[in-house]
C-alpha positions as CSV (number, residue, x, y, z in Angstrom):
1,X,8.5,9.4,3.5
2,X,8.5,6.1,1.5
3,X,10.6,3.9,4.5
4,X,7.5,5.2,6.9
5,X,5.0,4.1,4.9
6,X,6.5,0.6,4.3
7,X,7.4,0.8,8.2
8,X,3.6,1.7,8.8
9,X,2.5,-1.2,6.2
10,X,4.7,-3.8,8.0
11,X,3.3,-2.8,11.0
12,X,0.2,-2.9,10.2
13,X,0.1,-6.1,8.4
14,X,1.5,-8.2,11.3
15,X,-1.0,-6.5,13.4
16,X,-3.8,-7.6,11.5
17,X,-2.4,-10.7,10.9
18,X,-2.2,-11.4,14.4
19,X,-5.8,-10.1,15.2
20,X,-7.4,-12.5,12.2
21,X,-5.4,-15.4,13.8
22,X,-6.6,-14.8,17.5
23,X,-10.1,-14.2,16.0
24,X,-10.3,-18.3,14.5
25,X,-9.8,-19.8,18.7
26,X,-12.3,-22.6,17.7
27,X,-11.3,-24.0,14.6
28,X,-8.1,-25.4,15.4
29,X,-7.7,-29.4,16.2
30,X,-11.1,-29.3,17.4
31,X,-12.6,-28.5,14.3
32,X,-11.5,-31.7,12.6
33,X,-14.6,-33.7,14.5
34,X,-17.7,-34.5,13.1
35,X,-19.5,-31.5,14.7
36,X,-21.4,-29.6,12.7
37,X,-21.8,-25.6,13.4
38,X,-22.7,-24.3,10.4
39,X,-26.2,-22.8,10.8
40,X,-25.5,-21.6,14.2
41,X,-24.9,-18.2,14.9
42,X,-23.6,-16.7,17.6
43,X,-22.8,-12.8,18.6
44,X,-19.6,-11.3,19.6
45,X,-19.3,-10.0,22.8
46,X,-16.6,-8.4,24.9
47,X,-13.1,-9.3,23.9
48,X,-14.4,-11.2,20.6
49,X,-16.3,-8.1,19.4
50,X,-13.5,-5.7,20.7
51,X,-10.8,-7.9,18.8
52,X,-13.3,-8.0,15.4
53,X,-13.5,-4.0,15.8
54,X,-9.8,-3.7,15.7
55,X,-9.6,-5.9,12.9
56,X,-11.7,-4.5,10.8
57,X,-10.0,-0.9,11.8
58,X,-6.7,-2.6,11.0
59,X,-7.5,-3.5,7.5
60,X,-8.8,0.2,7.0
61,X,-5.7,1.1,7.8
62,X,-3.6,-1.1,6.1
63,X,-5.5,0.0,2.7
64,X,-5.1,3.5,3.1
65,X,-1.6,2.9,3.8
66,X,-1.3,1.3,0.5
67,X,-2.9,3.6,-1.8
68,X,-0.6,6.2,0.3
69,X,2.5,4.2,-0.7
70,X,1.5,3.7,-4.1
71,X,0.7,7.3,-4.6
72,X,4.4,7.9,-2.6
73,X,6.2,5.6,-5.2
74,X,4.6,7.6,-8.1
75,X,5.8,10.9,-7.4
């Protein structure tokens, strides 16, 4: 039961990780000019809020699959 859970976890995690890093498109190279966005807010649509949802459903994931991997490893 414990190698599923860490094979979940792994999964998970690169998952996520993937999803948070497809998530930050504009502030690559670009972000190094003098432009400044903070006070602008924009909404997500379409594939940007579809790609937040997952993360967010990722991350809920990922947790639960911890506390079910530390409960695992204390039995």
């Amino acid at each position: 039961m414990k190698n599923y859970l860490d094979i979940a976890l792994i999964i998970t995690s690169v998952a996520m990780i993937a999803s948070i890093i497809m998530q930050s498109k504009g502030t690559g190279i670009g972000g190094l000019s003098n432009v400044d966005t903070g006070g602008v807010f924009m909404a997500r649509r379409g594939v940007e809020k579809t790609l937040f949802v997952i993360t967010i459903i990722l991350a809920v994931i990922f947790f639960i699959l911890t506390l079910a991997d530390v409960y695992v490893s204390s039995q």
